[in-house]
N, C-alpha and C positions, 0 to 999 in steps of 0.2 A: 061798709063791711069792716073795714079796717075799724071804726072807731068802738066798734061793738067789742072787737077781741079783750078778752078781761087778762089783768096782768099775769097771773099765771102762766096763762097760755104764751106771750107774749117772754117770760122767762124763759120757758120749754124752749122758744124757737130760737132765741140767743144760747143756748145751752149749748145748741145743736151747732149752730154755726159758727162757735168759737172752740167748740171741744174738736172740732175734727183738723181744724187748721192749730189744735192747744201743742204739738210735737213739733219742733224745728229740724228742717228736710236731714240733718246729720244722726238726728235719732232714730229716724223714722227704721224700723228693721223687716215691716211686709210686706209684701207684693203688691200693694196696691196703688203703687204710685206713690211719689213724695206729697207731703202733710195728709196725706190719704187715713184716716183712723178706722180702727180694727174693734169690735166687740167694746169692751170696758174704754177703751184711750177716748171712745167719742163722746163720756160722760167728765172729761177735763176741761173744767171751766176757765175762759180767759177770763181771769178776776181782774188782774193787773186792769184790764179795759172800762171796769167799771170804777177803776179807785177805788178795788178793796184789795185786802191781804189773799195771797196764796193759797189755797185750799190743800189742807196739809195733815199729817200724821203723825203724832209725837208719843214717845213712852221710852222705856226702859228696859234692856234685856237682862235677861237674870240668868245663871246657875239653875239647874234643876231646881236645888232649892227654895227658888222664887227669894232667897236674902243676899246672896251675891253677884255683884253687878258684875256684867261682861262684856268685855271695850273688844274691837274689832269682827263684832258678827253683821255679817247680811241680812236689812230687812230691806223687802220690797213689796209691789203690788203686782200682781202677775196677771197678764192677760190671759192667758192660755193653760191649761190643765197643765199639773208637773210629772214629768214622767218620771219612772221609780228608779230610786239608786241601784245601778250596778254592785252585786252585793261582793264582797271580798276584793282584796286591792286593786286598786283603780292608781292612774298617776294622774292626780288631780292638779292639773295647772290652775294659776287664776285668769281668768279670762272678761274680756267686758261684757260677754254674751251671761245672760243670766236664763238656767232654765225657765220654760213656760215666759218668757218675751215681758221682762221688767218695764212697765209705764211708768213705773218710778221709785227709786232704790236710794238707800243710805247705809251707814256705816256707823253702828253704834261705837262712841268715844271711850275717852278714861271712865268715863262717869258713866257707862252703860246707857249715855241717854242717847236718839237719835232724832227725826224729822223727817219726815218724807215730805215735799212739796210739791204743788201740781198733781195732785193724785184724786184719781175720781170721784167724782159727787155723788151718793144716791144711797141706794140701799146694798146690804149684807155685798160689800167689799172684801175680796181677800185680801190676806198679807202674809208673809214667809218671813221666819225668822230662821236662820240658817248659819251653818259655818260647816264644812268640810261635809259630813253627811249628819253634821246634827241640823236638826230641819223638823220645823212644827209649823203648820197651816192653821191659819183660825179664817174667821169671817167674821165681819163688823158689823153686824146692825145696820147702822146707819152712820154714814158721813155727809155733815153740813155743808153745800159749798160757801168757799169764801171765807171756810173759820179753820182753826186748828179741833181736831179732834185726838184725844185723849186714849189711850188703851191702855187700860190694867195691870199690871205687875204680874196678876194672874195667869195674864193670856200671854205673854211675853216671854215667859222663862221658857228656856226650851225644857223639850219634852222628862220627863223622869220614867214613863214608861212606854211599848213599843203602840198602846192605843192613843197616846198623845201624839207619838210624831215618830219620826226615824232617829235611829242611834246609830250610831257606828259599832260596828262587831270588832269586838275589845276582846286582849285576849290579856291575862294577866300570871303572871308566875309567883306564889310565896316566898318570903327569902324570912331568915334569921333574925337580921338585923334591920330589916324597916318593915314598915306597914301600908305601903300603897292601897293595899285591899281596903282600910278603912276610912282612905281619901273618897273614896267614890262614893261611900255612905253619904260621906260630910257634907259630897256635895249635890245629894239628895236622891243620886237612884235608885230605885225599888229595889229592894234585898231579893225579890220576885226576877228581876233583869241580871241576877249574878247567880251564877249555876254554873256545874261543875260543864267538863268540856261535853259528856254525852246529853246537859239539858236545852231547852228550847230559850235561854238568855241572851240578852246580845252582847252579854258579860260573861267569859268565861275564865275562870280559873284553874291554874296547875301550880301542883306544890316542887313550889324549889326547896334547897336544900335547908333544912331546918326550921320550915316555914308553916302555915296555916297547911292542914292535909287533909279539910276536909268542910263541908255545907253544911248545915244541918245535920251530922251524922254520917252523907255521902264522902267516900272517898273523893280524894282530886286524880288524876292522872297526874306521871310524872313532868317537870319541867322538859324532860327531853322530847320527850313528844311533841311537844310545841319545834323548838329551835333546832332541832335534827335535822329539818328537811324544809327546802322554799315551800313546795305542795301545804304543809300544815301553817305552817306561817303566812302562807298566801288567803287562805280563809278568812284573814282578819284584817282590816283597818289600819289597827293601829295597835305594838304590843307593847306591856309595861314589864321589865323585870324587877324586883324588888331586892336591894342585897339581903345577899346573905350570909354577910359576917365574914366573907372569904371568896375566896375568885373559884373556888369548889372546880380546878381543870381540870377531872377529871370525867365530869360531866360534862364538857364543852369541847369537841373534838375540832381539829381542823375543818372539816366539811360541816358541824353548825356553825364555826366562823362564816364560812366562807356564806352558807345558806342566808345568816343574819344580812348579811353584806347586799346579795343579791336579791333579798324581797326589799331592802330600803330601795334599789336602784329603780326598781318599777313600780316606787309609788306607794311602798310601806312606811309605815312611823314608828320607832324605838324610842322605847323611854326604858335610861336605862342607872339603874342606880347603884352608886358609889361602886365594890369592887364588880361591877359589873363592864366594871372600865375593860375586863378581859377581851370584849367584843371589840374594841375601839382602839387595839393597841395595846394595852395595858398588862400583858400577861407577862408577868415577872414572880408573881406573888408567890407563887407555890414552883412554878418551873424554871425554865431558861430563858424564857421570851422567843424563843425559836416559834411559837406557834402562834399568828398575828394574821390581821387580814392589811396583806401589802399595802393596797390605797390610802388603810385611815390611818398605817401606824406611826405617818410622824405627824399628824395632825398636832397631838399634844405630847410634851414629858411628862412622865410620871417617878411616882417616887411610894415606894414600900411603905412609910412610915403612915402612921396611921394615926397624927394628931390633931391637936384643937386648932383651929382655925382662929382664932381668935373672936371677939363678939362685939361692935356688930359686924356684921361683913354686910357688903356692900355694891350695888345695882352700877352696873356698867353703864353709862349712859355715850360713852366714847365710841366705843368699836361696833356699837351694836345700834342698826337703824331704828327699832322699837324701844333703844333704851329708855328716851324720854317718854313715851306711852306708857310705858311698864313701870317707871318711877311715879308719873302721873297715879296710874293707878293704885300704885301701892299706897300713896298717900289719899286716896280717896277709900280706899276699902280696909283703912287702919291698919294695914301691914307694916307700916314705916311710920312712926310718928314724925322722924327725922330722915328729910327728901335724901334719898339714896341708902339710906342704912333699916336693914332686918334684924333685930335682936333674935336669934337664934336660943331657943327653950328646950330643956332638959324633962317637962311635965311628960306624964304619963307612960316612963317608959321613951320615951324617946331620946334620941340621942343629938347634942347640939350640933352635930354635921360634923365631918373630917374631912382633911385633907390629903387628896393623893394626886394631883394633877399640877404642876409646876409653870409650865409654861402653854399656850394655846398658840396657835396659827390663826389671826386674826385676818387674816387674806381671802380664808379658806373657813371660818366657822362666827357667828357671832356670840361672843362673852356676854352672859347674863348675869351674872354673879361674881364676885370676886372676895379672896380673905383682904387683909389690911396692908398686908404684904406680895398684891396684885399674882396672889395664886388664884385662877378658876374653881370656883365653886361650882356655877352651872352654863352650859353653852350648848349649844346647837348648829348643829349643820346639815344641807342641803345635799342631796343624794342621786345620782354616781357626782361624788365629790368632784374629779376629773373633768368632770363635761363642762359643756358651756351652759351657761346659766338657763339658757330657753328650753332645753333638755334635761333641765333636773324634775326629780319626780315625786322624790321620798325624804322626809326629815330622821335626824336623829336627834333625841334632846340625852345629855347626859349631866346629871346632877349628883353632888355630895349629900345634898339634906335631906332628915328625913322624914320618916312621919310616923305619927305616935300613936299606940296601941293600948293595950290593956295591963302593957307591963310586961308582957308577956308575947310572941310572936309566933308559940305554936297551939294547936289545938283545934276549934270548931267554929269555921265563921259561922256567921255572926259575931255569936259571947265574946269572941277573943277579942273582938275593936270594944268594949264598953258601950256607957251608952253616950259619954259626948260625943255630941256635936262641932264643937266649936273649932274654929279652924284657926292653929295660930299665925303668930307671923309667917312663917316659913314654909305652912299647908298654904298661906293663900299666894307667897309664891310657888307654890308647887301648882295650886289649882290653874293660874295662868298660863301655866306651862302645859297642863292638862286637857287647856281648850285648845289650845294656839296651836299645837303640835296635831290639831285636828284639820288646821283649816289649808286652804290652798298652798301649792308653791307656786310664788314672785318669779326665782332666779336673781335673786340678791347677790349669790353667792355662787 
């Protein structure tokens, strides 16, 4: 009997008997006993056993766009169905637990590239490509065991609209003097996914002061409506304000200080730019500075003047634990010809960044950015600032640079971003910041 079994067969039954022992009892996460495998874990072949390579998963994660590479996202193989994101602010710690019970998980690098290893043999295999709640599900065909299997650029980028995959509910404000609104273009999602605040996008827009006022035609609501109150600020993810030429206090009362403050604490993200510094301490510009939210206001000094920076300014690699990642990357996606420096660009209507921030608390925030003369450009910190790090929930990023438009910063999205594309140095460090302020909080800080 035995000699009759034809090798196939004979594959199948080793398949079986090394995939279910293929976990080591510290992985194991079901109930079924240690080295016990679950659905897909029992299709992990022990290659090592035969003296071949790992059976494994290799590709590249992208930007919407599918042309820019993105260092630090979650790909894995999932056993189990994913269940759906909790929509509106969540405090997303990072955790080893991966939804739907990871058989095997990696972390795309500088270079967007990653590996999965140990990952199941056979046919139409998930994978999850993830970060905070950007998250796109495909399935693979087929996977060879015992070889590397390869996935497309195609399949990799995360989602650009909501039938590809999940987005984070974005909420974003017009200002004067930058153009955030036409970073998100750049970086490929559907002009269908950006609608004003009453459409069905997971991009929505309000006009700050002297900013974009409108879709298509469609008015925007005011920025106040956003930051007036946690309840409208809590609907969203993650929100961008874009400056607007001025710290405008008169729109920004105590109580949306204080609102801003407490949706970062439970798990909201602010991206907030240049005199948008008002939220963060910074309100000197038009008042007395009497009006501040206590906790962040000595985070940083600031200063009125409102000059150049000098050029290039330059990538923190000291104070900041991703500094070397972020440099990495810059040199890999052309940002930096030269390791640690951004040549900051004047095209389109844009303006080469200023300075208004003097000094940072590096205890308390990590510098991304710096001029020549170690003033903060861009930095980030962790939220309720106060707390202990296991308890933080929510990021802030706050940046000087900005981002280029049509020349022009008020009128009718779309038209008013042009029709480039291209992202220069200091969009693609803004796009890093873009993703990153999506993804879990560590408690670094």
């Amino acid at each position: 009997m035995r000699a009759t079994l034809s090798a196939a067969l004979w594959t199948s039954v080793f398949v079986l008997a090394v995939g279910c022992g293929g976990k080591s009892g510290d992985d194991d996460d079901d109930d079924d006993g240690p080295d016990a495998c679950v659905g897909i874990e029992c299709q992990v072949v022990n290659c090592g056993a035969m003296g071949l390579p790992n059976t494994s998963i290799s590709g590249t994660v992208f930007a919407p766009n599918g042309t820019l590479p993105l260092n630090g996202v979650t790909v894995y193989v999932n056993r189990d169905p994913l269940p759906p994101f909790t929509e509106g602010v969540t405090c997303d710690r990072c955790s080893t637990t991966l939804p739907g019970s990871a058989v095997a998980q990696a972390t795309s690098d500088a270079f967007g590239n990653f590996k999965l290893d140990n990952v199941p043999a056979g046919d139409n295999i998930p994978l999850v490509v993830t970060t905070g709640k950007w998250r796109r599900q495909i399935t693979i065909p087929a996977v060879a065991q015992c070889s590397d299997t390869m996935v497309g650029a195609a399949e990799t980028r995360l989602p650009k609209n909501k039938s590809e995959g999940d987005i984070p509910k974005i909420a974003l404000t017009t200002g004067d003097a930058d153009s955030l609104e036409c970073l998100i273009r750049k970086l490929g999602i559907d002009d269908a996914e950006i609608t004003p605040a009453s459409g069905n996008g997971r991009i929505h827009f309000y006009d700050g002061e002297d900013g974009v006022n409108k879709i298509n035609g469609t008015n925007l609501s005011p920025g106040t409506d956003l930051w007036n109150t946690v309840p409208a600020l809590s609907a969203y993810d993650i929100v961008f304000f874009s400056c607007e030429g001025a710290q405008n206090r008169g729109t920004k009362s105590q109580a949306a200080l204080d609102a801003v403050r407490d949706y970062a604490a439970v798990g909201g993200r602010v991206f907030a730019s240049h005199w948008h510094n008002i939220w963060i301490g910074g309100d000197f510009q038009q008042g007395d500075g009497s009006r501040v939210v206590a906790e962040w206001q000595n985070l940083a000094t600031w200063t009125a003047n409102d000059g150049d920076p000098g050029n290039p300014i330059l990538i923190d690699e000291v104070s900041n634990p991703k500094g070397t990642l972020f440099a990495d990357w810059m040199l890999n996606v052309m940002g930096s010809t030269v390791r640690d420096e951004i040549q900051l660009s004047q095209s389109g209507g844009q303006t080469t960044g200023r300075r208004t921030a003097l000094t940072l608390d590096t205890a308390k925030a990590e510098r991304w950015v710096q001029t020549n003369n170690m003033n903060p450009q861009m930095f980030q910190f962790t939220t309720p600032i106060n707390a202990p790090g296991d308890q933080k929930c929510g990021k802030v990023v706050y940046t000087d640079m900005h981002v280029s438009g049509n020349g022009t910063n008020d009128g009718d999205f779309p038209a008013s971003c042009g029709n480039s594309l291209t992202l220069s140095p200091q969009e693609k460090a803004l796009a890093f910041m873009f993703f990153d302020i999506a993804s879990c909080v560590g408690g670094l800080f």
